[in-house]
Structure formats: structure tokens, C-alpha cells
Backbone as CSV, one residue per row, in Angstrom:
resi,resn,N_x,N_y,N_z,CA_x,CA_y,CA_z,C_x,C_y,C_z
1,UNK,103.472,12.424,101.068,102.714,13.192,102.047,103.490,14.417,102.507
2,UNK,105.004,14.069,103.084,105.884,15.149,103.393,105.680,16.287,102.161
3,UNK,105.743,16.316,100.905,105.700,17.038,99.792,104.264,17.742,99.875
4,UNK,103.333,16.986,99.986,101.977,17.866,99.835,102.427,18.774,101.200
5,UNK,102.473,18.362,102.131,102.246,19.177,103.353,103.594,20.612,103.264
6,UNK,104.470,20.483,102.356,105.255,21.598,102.475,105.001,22.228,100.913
7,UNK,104.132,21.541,100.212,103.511,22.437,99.241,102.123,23.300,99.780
8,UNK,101.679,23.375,100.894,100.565,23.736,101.338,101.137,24.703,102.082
9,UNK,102.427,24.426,102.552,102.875,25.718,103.677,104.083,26.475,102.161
10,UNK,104.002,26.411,100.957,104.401,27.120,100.218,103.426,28.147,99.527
11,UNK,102.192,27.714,99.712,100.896,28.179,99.229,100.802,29.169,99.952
12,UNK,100.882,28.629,101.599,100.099,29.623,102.609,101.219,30.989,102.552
13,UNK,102.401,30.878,102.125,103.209,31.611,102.385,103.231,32.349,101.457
14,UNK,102.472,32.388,100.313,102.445,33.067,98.917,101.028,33.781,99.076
15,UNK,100.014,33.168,99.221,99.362,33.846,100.004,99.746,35.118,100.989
16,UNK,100.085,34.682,102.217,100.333,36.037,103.172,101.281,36.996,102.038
17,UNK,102.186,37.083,101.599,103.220,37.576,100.399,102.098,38.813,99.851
18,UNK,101.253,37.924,98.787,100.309,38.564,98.088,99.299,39.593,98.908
19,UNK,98.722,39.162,100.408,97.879,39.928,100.945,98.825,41.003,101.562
20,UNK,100.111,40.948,101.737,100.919,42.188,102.665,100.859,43.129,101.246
21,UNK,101.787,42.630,99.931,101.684,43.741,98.807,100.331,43.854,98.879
22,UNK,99.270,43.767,98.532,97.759,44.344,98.548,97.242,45.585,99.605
23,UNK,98.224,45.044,100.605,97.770,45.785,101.915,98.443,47.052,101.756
24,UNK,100.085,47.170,101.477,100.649,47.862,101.102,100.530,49.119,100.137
25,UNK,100.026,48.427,99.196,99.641,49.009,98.001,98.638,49.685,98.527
26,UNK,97.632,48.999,99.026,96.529,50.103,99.422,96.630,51.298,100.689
27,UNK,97.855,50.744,101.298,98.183,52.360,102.249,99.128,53.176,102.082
28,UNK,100.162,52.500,100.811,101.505,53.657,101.020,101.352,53.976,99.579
29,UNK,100.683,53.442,98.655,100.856,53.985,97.117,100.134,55.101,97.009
30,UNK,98.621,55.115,97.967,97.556,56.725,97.832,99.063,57.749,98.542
31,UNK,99.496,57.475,99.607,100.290,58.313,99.987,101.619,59.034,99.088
32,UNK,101.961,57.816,99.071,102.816,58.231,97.532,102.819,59.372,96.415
33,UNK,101.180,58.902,96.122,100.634,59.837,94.917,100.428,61.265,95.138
34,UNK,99.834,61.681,96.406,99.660,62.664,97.220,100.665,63.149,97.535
35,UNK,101.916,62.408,97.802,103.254,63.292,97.460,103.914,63.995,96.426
36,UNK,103.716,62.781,95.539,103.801,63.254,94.103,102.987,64.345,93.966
37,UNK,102.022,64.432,94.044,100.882,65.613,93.169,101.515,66.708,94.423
38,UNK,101.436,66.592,95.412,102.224,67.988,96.009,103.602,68.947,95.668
39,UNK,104.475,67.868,95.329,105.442,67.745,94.764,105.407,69.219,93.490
40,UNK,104.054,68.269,92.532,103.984,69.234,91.846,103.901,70.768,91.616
41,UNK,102.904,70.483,92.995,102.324,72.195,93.060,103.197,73.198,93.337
42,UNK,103.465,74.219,92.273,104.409,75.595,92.469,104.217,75.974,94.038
43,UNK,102.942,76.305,94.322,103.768,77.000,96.092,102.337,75.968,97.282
44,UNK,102.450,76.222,98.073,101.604,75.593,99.074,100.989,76.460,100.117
45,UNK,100.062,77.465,99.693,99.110,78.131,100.612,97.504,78.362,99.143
46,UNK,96.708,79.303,100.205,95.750,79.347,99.528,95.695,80.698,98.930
47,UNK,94.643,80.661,97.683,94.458,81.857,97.703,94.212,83.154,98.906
48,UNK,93.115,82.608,99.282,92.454,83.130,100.641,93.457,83.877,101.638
49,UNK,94.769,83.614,101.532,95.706,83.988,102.510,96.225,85.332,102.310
50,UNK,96.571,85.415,100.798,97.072,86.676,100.182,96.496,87.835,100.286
51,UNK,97.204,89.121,100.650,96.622,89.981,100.887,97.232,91.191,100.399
52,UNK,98.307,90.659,99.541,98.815,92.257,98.960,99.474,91.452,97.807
53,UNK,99.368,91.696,96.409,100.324,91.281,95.704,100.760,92.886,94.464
54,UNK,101.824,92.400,93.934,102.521,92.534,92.764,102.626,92.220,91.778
55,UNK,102.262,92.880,90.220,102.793,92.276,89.087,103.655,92.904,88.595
56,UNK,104.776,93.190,88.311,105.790,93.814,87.501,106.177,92.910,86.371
57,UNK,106.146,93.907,85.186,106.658,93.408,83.502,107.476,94.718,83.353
58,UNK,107.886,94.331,82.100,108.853,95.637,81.621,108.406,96.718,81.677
59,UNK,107.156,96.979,81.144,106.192,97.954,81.043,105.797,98.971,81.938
60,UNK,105.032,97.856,82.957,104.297,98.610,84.450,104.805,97.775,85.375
61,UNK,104.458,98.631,86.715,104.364,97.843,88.047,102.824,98.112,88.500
62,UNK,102.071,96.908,89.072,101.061,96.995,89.613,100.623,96.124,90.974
63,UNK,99.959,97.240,91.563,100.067,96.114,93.369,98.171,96.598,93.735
64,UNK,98.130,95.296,94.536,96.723,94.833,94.951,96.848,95.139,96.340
65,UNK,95.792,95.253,96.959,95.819,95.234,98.169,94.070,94.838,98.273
66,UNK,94.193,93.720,99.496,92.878,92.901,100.191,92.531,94.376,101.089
67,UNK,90.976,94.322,100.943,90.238,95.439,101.842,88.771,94.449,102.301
68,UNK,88.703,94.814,103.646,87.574,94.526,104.010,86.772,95.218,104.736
69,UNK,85.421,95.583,104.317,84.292,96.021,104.626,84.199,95.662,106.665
70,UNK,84.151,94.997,106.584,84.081,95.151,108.060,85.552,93.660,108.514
71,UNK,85.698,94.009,109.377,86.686,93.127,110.137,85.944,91.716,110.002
72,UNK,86.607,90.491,109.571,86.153,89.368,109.587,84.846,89.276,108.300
73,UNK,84.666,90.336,107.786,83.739,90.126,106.714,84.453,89.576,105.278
74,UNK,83.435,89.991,104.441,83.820,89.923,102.695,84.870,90.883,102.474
75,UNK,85.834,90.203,101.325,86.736,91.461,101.363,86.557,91.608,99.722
76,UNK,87.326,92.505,99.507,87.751,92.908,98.116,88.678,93.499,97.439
77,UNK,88.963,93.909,96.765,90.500,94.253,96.301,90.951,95.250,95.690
78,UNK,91.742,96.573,96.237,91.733,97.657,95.683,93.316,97.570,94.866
79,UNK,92.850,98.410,93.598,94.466,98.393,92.914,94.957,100.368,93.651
80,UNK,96.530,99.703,93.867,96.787,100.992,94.519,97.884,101.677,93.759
81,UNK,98.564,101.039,93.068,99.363,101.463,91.783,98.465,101.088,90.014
82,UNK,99.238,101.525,88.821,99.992,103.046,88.671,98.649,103.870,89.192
83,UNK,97.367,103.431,89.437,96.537,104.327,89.968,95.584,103.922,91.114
84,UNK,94.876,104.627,91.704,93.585,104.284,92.657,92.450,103.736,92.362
85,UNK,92.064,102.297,92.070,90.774,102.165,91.567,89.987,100.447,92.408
86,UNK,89.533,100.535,92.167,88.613,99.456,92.555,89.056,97.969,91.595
87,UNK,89.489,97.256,91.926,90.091,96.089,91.281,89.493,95.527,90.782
88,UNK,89.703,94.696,89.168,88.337,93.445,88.836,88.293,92.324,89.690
89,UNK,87.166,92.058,90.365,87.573,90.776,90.718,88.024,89.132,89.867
90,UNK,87.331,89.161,88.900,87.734,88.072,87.643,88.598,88.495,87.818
91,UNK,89.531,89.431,87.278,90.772,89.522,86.916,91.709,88.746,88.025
92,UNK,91.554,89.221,89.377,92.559,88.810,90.568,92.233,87.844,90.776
93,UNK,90.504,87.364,90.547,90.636,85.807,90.751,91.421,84.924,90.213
94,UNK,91.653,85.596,89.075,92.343,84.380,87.627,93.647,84.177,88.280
95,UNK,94.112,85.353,88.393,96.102,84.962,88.952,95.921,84.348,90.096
96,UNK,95.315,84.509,91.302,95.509,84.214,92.615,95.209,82.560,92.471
97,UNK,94.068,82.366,91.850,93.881,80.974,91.817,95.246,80.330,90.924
98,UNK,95.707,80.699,89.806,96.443,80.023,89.680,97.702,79.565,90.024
99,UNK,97.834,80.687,91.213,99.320,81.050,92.018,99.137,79.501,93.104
100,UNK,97.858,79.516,93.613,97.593,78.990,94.837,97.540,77.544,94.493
101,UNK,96.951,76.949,93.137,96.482,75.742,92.582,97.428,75.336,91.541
102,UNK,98.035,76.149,90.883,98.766,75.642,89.687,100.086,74.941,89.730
103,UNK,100.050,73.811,88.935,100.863,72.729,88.964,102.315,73.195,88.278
104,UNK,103.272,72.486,88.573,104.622,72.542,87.406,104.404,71.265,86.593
105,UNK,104.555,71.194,85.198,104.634,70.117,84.406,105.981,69.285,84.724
106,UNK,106.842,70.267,84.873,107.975,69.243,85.030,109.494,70.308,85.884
107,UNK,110.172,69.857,86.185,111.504,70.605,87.074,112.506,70.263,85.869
108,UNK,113.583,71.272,85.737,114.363,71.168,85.109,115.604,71.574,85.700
109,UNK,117.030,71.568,85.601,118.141,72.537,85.974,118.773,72.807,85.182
110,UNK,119.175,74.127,85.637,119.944,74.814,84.584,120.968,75.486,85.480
111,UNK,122.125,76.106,84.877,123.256,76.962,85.343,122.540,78.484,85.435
112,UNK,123.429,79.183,86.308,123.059,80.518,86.395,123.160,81.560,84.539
113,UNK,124.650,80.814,84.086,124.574,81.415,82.819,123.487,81.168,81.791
114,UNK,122.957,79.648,81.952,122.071,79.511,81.316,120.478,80.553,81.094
115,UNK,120.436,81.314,82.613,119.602,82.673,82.567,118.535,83.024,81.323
116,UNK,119.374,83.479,80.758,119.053,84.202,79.503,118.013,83.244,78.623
117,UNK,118.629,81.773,78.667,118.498,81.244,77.140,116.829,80.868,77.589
118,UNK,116.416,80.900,79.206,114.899,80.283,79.184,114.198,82.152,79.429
119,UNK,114.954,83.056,79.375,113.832,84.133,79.196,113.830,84.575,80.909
120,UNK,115.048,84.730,81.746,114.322,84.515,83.194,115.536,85.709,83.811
121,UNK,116.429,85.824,83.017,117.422,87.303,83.398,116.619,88.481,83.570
122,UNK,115.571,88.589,82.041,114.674,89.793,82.121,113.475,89.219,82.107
123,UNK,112.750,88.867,82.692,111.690,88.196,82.444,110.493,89.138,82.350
124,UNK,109.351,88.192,81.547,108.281,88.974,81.120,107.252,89.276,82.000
125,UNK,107.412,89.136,83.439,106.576,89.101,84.371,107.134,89.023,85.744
126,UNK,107.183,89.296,86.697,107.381,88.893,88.374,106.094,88.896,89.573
127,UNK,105.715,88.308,89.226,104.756,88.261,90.674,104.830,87.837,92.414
128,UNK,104.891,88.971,93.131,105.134,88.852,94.144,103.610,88.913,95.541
129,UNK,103.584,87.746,96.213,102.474,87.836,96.882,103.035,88.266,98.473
130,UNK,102.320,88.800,99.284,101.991,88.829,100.985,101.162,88.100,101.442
131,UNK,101.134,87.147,102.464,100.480,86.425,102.779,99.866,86.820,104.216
132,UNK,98.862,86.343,104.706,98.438,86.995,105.738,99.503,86.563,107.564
133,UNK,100.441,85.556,107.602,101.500,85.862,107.952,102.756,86.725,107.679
134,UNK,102.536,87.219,106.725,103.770,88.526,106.403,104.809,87.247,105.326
135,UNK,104.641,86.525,105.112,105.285,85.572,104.532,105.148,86.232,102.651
136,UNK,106.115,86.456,102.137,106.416,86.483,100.779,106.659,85.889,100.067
137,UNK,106.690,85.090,98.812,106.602,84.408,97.670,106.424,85.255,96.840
138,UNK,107.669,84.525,95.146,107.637,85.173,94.110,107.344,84.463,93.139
139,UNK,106.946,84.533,91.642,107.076,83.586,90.609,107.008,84.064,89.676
140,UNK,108.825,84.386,89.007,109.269,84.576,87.674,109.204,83.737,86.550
141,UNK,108.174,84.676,85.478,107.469,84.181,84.092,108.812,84.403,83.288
142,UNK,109.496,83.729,82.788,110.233,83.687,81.575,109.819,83.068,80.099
143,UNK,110.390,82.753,79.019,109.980,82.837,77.967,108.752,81.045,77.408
144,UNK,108.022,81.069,76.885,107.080,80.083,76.170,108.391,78.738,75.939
145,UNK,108.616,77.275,76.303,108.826,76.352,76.027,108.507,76.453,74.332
146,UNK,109.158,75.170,74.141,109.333,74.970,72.618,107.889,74.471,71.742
147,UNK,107.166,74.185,73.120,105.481,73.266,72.623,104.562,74.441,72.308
148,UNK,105.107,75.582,73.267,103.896,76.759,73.138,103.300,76.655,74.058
149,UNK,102.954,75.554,74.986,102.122,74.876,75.731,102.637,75.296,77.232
150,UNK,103.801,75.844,77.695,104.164,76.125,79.119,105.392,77.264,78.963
151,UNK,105.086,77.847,79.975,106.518,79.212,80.312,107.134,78.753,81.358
152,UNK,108.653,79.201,81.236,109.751,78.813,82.066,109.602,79.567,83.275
153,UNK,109.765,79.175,84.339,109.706,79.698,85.408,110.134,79.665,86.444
154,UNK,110.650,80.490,87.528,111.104,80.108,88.597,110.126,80.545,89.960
155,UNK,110.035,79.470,91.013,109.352,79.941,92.285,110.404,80.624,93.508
156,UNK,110.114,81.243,93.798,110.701,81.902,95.025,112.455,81.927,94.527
157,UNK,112.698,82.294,93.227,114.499,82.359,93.329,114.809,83.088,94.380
158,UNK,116.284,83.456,94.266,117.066,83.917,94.850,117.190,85.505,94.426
159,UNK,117.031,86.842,95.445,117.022,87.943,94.502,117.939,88.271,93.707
160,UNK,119.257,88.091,94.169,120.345,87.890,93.156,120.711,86.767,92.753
161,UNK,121.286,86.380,91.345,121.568,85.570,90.589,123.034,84.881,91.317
162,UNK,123.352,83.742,91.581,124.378,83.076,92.533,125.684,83.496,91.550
163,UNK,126.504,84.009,92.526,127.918,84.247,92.152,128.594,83.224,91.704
164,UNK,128.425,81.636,91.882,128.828,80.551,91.117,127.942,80.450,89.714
165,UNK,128.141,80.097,88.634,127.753,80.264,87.628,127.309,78.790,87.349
166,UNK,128.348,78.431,88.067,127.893,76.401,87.559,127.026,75.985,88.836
167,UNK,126.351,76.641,89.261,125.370,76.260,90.163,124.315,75.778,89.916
168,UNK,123.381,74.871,90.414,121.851,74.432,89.379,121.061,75.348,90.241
169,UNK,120.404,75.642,89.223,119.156,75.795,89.465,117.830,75.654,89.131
170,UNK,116.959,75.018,89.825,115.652,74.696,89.176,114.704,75.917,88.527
171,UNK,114.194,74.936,87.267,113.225,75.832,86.381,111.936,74.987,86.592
172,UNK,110.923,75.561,86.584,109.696,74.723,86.524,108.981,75.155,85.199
173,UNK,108.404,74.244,84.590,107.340,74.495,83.212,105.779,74.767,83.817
174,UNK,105.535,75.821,83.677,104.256,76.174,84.284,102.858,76.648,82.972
175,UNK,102.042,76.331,83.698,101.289,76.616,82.426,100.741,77.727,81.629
176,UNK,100.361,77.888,80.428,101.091,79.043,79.500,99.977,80.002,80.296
177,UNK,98.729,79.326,81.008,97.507,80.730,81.378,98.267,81.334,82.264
178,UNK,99.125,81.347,82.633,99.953,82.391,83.721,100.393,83.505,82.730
179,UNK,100.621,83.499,81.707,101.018,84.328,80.643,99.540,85.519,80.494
180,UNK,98.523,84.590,80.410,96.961,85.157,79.939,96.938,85.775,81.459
181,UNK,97.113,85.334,82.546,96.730,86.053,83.910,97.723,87.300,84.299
182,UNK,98.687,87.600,83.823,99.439,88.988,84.167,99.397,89.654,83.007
183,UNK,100.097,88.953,81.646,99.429,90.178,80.758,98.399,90.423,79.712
184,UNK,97.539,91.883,80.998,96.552,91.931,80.416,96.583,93.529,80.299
185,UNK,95.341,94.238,79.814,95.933,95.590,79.565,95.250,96.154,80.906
186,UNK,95.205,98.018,81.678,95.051,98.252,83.102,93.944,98.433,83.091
187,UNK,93.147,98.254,81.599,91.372,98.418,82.175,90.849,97.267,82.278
188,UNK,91.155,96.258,82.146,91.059,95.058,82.734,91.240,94.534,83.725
189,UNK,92.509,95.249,84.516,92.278,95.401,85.965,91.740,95.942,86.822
190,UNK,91.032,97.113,86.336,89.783,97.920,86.794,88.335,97.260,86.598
191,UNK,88.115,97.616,87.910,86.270,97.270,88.286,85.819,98.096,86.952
192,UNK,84.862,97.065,86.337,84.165,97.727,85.259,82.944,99.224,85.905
193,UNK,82.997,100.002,85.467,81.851,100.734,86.315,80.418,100.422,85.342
194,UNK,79.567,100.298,86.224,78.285,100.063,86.208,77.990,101.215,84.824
195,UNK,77.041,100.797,84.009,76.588,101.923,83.176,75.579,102.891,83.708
196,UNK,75.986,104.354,83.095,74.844,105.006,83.971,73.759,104.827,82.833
197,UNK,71.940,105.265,83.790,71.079,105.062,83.495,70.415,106.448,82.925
198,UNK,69.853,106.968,82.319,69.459,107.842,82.215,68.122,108.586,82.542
199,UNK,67.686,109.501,82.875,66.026,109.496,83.644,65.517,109.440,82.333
200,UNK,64.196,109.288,82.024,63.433,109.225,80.993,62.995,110.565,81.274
201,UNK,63.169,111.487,80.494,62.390,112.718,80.043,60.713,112.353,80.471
202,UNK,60.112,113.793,80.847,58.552,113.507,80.970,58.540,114.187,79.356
203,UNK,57.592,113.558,78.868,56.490,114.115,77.582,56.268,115.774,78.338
204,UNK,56.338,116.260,77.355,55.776,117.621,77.630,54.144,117.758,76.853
205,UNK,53.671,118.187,77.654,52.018,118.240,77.831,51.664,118.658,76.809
206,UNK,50.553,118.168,76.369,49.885,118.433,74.859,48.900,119.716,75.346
207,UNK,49.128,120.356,74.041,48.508,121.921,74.321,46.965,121.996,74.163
208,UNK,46.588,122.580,74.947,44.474,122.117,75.497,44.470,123.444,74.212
209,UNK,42.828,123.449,74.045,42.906,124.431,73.036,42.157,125.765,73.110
210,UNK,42.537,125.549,74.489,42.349,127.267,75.153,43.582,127.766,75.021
211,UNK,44.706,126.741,75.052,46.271,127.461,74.922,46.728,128.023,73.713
212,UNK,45.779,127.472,72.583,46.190,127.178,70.943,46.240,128.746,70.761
């Protein structure tokens, strides 16, 4: 009898065991994951916030600036370098969203000398945003990973390269459409203009034959 009755309070106790991990699991593992996936994300604001950015490549420098039609209205986006024009919106949508949403595949470290070997000394791109707190963020495109599939990159480095050489520093693998979203050529960053229409000519009047 002693045996059943302390096999029943071994039960009950495996029991409670099993319902705390269950319980557990169901409040700290979603949290967990939600760390993780934050974790991931290159920077943490929205598109919506940005209001002036930068692309510089070897090539060109080019900067955006948010305009709005009336205070608190719709805005839109004028390019103000290398010239004056009316911005695509596709185009700025493509980078901004992916600045604001886009994940790192994975963190890596590397030494400062190491620089060169991921493409990030001279890199093929720099994008620099303004945020509507005056807050700045950068994210240097360096060279295509070995898959083809992601470019090396760094978020917000340091503007100069650290005077210790054996220092780490993190690289993130970002995905290769960041490559497709800065280089593109500058009429692509221009508002397409509307085609003009032409008036239709009137027929010129058929001759009566008093005119003949």
C-alpha cells in the first residue's frame, strides 16, 4: 500500500514537471523566437521614419530627400544630387524597404586587416539614412559571398577603420537584392515623365464646288 501511495505522489509530481515545461514553453519560447528574429534584423526603425538618404558607389553620389505636399500629408521624394528631379518612387521604395525589413543571414567576425578580403575597405556601395529624429545609420555593401546568394556587409561601422588590427569586427551576410536596390543606372532613379499626348489635327475641310 505504502508503494502504491508514493507511486501516485511520483505520478502527481511528473505530472506538475510536464505541465510547468508546457507552460513554459508556451510563454518564454514565442519570446525567445521574437528575439531571435530581431536579432536578425540589420537595423530597427521603419521605413516611414527616413527622410533624407544617401547612396554612394565608386561611380556617383546620390541623396534623397522626403517632401511633403502639405504638413502632415502624403509625401514624396525628391532626388537632389548629381541632379534636380523628381524621384522614382519604386525605386526608393525598393531600398528603403529593404533597409527597414531586411534580415542578416548570419554574423560573422573578422579582423580589421581582414577588410579587403570581404570587399568592405572599398566597397561597392554606402548607404546612409536620416531619420526623422536626426538619428543616422549606415550600411556598407561589400563583395557577393561564395553562394552568390548574399553580400558582405557592415551596419553602422565605425567611420574609421580601428587602429588595433586584431580587433573583431562583425560582418553580416545580407541579401544579394541590396546589390539590385543601389545599383541601378540615374534614369531609374528618376520619376518616369508621363508621355506627351499629341492634339489630333482637325481634317481640313473638303472643298464645296463653288471653291473648285
Amino acid at each position: 500500500m505504502k508503494l502504491q501511495k508514493n507511486t501516485l505522489v511520483l505520478i502527481a509530481v511528473a505530472l506538475s514537471m510536464t505541465g510547468l515545461v508546457a507552460l513554459f514553453e508556451m510563454q518564454v519560447s514565442p519570446k525567445e523566437e521574437a528575439a531571435k528574429e530581431e536579432k536578425q534584423k540589420i537595423f530597427a526603425f521603419n521605413s516611414d521614419r527616413i527622410q533624407f538618404f544617401t547612396v554612394k558607389t565608386p561611380e556617383k553620389i546620390l541623396t534623397f530627400e522626403r517632401v511633403y505636399a502639405t504638413k502632415g500629408g502624403k509625401s514624396s521624394w525628391e532626388m537632389k544630387l548629381p541632379v534636380q528631379a523628381h524621384a522614382s518612387q519604386a525605386s526608393v521604395d525598393f531600398l528603403l524597404d529593404r533597409l527597414a525589413t531586411g534580415k542578416s543571414d548570419r554574423t560573422i567576425n573578422i579582423t580589421a586587416a581582414q577588410l579587403p578580403e570581404f570587399g568592405l575597405d572599398q566597397p561597392q556601395a554606402t548607404v546612409t539614412v536620416k531619420l526623422d529624429n536626426q538619428e543616422t545609420h549606415r550600411l556598407v555593401l561589400g563583395k557577393t559571398d561564395f553562394s552568390g546568394r548574399f553580400l558582405y556587409a557592415q551596419a553602422n561601422p565605425p567611420e574609421a577603420p580601428p587602429q588595433n588590427s586584431a580587433l573583431n569586427l562583425p560582418v553580416l551576410l545580407v541579401p544579394f537584392d541590396f546589390k539590385n536596390a543601389v545599383q541601378r543606372p540615374l534614369s531609374e532613379w528618376k520619376k518616369a515623365e508621363a508621355p506627351k499626348t499629341e492634339k489630333p489635327q482637325k481634317p481640313s475641310p473638303t472643298p464645296s464646288p463653288e471653291n473648285k
